[in-house]
C-alpha positions as CSV (number, residue, x, y, z in Angstrom):
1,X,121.9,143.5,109.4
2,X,121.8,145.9,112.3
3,X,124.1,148.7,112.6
4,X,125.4,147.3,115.9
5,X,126.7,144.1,113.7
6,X,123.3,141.9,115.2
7,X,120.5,140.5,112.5
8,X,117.9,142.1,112.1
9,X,114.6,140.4,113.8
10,X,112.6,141.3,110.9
11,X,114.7,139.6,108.8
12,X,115.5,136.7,111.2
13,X,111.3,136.1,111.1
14,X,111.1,136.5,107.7
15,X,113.9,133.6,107.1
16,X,112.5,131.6,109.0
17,X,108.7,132.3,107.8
18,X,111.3,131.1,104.1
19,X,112.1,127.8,105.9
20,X,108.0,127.5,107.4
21,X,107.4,127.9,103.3
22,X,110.0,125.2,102.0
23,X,108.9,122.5,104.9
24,X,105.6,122.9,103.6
25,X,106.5,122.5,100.1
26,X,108.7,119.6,101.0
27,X,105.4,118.2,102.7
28,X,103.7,118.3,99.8
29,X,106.1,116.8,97.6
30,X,106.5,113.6,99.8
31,X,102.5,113.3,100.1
32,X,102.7,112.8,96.2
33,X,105.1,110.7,95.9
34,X,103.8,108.3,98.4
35,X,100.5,109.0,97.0
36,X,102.7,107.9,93.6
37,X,103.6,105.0,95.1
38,X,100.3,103.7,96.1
39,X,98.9,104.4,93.0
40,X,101.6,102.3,91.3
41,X,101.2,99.1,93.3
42,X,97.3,99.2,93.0
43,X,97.6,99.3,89.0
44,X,99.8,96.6,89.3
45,X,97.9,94.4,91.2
46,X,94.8,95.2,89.3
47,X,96.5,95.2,85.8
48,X,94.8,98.9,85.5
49,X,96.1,100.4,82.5
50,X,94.4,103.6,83.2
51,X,95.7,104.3,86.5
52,X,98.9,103.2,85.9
53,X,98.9,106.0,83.0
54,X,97.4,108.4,85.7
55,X,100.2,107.8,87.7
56,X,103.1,108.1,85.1
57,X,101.4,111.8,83.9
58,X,101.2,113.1,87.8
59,X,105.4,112.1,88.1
60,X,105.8,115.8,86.0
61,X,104.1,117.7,89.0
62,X,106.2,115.9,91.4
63,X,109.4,117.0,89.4
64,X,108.2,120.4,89.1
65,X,107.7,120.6,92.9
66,X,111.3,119.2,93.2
67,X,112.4,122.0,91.1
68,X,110.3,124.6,93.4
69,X,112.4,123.0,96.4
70,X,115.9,123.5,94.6
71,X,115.2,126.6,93.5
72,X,114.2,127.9,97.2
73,X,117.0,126.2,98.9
74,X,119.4,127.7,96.2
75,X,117.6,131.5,97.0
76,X,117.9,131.0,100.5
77,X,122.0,129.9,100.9
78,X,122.3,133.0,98.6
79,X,120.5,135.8,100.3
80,X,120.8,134.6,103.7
81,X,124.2,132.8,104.6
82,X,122.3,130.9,107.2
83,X,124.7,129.0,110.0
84,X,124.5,126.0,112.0
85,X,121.1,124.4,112.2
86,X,119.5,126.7,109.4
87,X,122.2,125.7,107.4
88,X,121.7,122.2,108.1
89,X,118.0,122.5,107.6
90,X,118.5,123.5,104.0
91,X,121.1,120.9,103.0
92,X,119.4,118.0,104.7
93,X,115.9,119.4,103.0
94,X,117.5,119.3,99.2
95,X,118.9,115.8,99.8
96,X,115.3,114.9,101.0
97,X,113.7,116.1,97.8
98,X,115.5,114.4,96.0
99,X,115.4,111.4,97.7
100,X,111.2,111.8,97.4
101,X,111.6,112.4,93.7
102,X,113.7,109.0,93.3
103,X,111.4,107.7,95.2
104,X,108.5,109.0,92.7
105,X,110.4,107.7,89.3
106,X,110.4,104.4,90.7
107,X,107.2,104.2,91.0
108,X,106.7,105.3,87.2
109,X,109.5,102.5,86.4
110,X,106.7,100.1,88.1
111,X,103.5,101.4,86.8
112,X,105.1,101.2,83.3
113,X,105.7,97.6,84.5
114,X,101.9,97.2,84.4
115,X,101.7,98.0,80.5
116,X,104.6,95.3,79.9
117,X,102.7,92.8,81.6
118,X,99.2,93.4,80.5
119,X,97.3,91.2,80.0
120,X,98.5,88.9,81.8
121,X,97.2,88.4,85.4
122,X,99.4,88.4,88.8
123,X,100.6,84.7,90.1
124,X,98.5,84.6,93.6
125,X,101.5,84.2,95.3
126,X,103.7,87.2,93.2
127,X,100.3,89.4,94.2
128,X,100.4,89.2,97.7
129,X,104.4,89.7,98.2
130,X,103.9,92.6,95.8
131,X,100.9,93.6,97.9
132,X,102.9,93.9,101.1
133,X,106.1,95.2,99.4
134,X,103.5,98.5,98.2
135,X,101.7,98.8,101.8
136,X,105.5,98.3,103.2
137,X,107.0,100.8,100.9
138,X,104.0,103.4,102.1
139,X,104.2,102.9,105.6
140,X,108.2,103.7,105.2
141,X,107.9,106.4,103.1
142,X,105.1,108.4,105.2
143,X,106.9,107.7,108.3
144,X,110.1,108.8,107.2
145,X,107.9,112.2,105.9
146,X,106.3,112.4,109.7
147,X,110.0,112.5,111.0
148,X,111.2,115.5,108.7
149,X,107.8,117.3,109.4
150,X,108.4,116.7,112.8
151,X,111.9,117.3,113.0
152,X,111.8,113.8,115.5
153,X,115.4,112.1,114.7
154,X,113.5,109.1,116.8
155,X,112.2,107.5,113.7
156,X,115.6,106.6,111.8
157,X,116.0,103.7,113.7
158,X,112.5,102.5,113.8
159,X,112.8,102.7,109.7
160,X,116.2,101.0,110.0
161,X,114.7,98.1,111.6
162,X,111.4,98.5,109.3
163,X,113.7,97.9,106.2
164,X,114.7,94.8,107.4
165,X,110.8,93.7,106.6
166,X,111.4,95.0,103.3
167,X,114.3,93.0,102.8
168,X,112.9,89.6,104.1
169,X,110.1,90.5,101.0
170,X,112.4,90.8,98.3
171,X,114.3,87.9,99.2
172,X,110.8,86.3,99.2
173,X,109.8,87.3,95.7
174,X,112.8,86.3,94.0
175,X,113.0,82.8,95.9
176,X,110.2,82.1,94.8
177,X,110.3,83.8,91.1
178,X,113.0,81.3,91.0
179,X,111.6,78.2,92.2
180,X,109.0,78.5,89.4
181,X,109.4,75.8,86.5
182,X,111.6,76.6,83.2
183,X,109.0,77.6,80.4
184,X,108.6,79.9,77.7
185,X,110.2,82.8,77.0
186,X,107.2,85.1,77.5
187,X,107.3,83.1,81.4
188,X,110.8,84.3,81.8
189,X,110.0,87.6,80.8
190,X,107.7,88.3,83.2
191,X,109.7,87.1,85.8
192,X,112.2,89.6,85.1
193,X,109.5,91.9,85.2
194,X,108.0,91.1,88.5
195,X,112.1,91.1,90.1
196,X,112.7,94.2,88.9
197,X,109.6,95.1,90.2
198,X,110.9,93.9,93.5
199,X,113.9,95.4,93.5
200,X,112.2,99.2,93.1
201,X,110.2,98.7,96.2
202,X,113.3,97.9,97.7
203,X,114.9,101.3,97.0
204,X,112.3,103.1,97.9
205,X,112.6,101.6,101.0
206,X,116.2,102.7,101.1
207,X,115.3,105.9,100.0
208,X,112.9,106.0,102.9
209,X,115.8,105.1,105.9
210,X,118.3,107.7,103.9
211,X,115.0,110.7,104.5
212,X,114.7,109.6,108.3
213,X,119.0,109.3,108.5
214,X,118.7,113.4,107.0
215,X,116.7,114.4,109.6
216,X,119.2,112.7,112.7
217,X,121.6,115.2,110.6
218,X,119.5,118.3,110.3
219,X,118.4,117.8,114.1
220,X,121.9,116.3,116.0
221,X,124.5,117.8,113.3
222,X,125.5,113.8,113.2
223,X,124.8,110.6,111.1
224,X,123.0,108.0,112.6
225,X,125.9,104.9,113.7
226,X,124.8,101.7,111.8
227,X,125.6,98.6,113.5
228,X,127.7,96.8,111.4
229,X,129.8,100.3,111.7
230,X,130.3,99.9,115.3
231,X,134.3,98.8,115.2
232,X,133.2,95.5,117.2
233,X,130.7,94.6,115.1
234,X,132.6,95.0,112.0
235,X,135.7,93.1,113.5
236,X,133.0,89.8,114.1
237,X,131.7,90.2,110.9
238,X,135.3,90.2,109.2
């Protein structure tokens, strides 16, 4: 701080050269994790032990890059008292991590699927529904990462309406996980395998709109306005 009661430019740049640092970081972390993700759904599909153990092992550099994020949020609300849109920045960036590193255990949760249901091969149908529901959940995910790298609010609607895709597949796998013929018990295992499967593509999905909702905050200092929270909607719905 200046004598005069004005900050210091020097230690206005080198603030912000912090936040330059920690956007980076955060960068990094959500290439990972998508890369996590992708990694996942191929083992999967493939029934690929290996990589499915590849991918379970890389989820402890993700967490320790989480950890790195905390840590330099924490150091920077402490030293710096940021305001307003640095302040904003910062909270909207820890929720962000951690909503990359959710999105980074589910995708253990689904690679460990792949040892439960080894050996046993994919139904054709269940393969291409889980198919989309990766590429979906990887198209989500790295768009949601463009908006926060970008700082471009633009994109939390765009992944609103993109989740809606994700939805439609879910509902998909589990009609047709249930249409399948009672048989064994090792049949009905696996199809609670293959819907809890579905249902961690789905959060990542979520956990995709919430990044791209963090960013309308860290950019506008607002929440992005669901529809069915617009009063009128909400009265024709009730």
């Amino acid at each position: 701080m200046a004598t005069d009661g004005t900050i210091d430019t020097t230690t206005r740049k080198s603030f912000h050269e912090h936040l330059d640092d920690l956007r980076a970081t955060v960068i990094r972390l959500g290439a990972l994790a998508n890369e996590q993700i992708a990694a996942c759904t191929q083992a999967l599909l493939d029934g690929d032990l290996a990589l499915a153990a590849e991918a379970i092992r890389n989820d402890d550099l993700i967490d320790d890059l989480t950890h790195e994020v905390e840590d330099h949020c924490f150091a920077l609300l402490a030293r710096q008292q940021p305001m307003a849109t640095d302040l904003r920045t910062i909270l909207a960036t820890l929720r962000i991590a951690h909503e990359l590193e959710r999105s980074a255990d589910l995708a253990v949760n689904i690679s460990k699927t792949t040892r439960r249901l080894y050996p046993n091969a994919l139904d054709p149908k269940v393969r291409g529904i889980i198919d989309q529901m990766g590429r979906q959940a990887t198209n989500q995910t790295r768009l949601a990462l463009d908006a926060y790298a970008d700082t471009d609010p633009s994109w939390a609607r765009a992944l609103a309406d993109m989740d809606d895709a994700m939805d439609e597949l879910t509902k998909s796998l589990f009609r047709y996980v249930l249409s399948l013929a009672p048989a064994d018990e090792a049949t009905v295992q696996q199809a609670v395998q293959i819907s809890l499967v579905g249902r961690h593509y789905e959060r990542i999905a979520d956990h995709a709109v919430t990044i791209a909702e963090r960013v309308v905050f860290m950019v506008t200092g607002e929440y992005p306005v669901h529809e069915t929270d617009r009063p009128e909607v909400a009265g024709e719905i009730g």
